[in-house]
N, C-alpha and C positions, 0 to 999 in steps of 0.2 A: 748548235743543236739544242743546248738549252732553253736559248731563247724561244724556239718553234715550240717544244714540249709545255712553256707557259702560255703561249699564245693559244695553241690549241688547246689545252688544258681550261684558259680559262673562256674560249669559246663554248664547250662543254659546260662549262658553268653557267656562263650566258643563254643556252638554249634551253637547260632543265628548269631556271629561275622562266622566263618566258612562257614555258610552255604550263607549268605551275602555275602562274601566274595569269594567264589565258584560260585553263581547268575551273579557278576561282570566284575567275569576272562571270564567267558563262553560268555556273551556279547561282548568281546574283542577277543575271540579268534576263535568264528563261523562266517564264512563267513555272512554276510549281503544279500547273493544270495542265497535264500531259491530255490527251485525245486518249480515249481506251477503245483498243480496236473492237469494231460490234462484231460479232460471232454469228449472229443470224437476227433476222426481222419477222417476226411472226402475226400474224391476224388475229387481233382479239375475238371475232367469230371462228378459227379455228382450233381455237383452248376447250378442249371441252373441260363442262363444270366440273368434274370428279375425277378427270382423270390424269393424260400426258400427254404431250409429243412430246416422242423420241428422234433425236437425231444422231444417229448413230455416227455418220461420216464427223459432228465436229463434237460427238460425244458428252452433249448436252440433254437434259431432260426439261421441257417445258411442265412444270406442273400447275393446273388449275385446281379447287378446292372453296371451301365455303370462305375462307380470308383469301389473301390478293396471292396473285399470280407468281411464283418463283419457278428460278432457273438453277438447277443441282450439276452438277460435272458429274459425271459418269464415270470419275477415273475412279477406282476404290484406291482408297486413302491407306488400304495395306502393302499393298504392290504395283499398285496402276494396272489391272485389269480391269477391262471394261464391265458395267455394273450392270443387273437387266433388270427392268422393271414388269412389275408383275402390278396385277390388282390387287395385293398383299403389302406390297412396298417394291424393295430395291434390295435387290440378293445379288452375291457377286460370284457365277460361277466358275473361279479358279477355289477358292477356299472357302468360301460359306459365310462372307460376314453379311447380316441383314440391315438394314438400314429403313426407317421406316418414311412417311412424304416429305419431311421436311429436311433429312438428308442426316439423323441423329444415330450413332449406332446402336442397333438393337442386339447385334450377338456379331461376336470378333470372330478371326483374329484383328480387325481393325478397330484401334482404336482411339478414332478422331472421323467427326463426321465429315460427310462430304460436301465439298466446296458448294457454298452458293454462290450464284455469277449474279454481278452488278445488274437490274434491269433498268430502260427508261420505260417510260408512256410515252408513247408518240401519237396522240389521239385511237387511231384505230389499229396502231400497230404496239406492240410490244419488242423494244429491242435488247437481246442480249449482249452484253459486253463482255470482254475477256476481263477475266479475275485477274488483282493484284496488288 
């Protein structure tokens, strides 16, 4: 019986070291440049200059303006209620924090602005990426 209990014993030993071991190579041998899944593709003719598109369903803000084009998450950085844009800024109405185009908080309770999402240029299109 003993002997089984060291056998198995140190078969256990042999799978944790392996699999450890397996965790370690695969960190050294995957690229570091993960793909980040795009969120939506938008038409640089559908940006208007000064304002936004809203997509509520993946609760992202397209915003255009006189500098380049950014992508804001919608989530409020107080509680993850969905944030609504106004011609004003970005009001969140579960509690009242404002936020003004570039996603900075202007009046809490939040206090950290909100997420800007990674974009590319893809000549005529703009794609958003998920943040992270």
């Amino acid at each position: 019986m003993e002997k089984l209990d060291r056998s198995r014993r140190q078969f256990i030993i042999t799978l944790i070291s392996l699999l450890s071991g397996l965790f370690l190579l695969r960190k050294f041998l995957v690229t570091g440049k993960a793909r980040k899944k795009v969120l939506l593709s938008v038409a640089k003719a559908d940006i208007p200059p000064l304002g936004a598109l809203v997509y509520r369903q993946s609760r992202v803000a397209v915003i255009g303006g006189e500098g380049p084009v950014t992508a804001l998450s919608l989530v409020c950085t107080h509680l993850g209620c969905t944030v609504t844009v106004t011609p004003q800024g970005l009001t969140c109405p579960c509690h009242g924090s404002a936020f003004d185009r570039q996603g900075r908080v202007l009046k809490g309770p939040a206090d950290r602005p909100l997420v800007r999402l990674p974009i590319e240029d893809r000549g005529d299109h703009i794609v958003v990426l998920a943040g992270g």
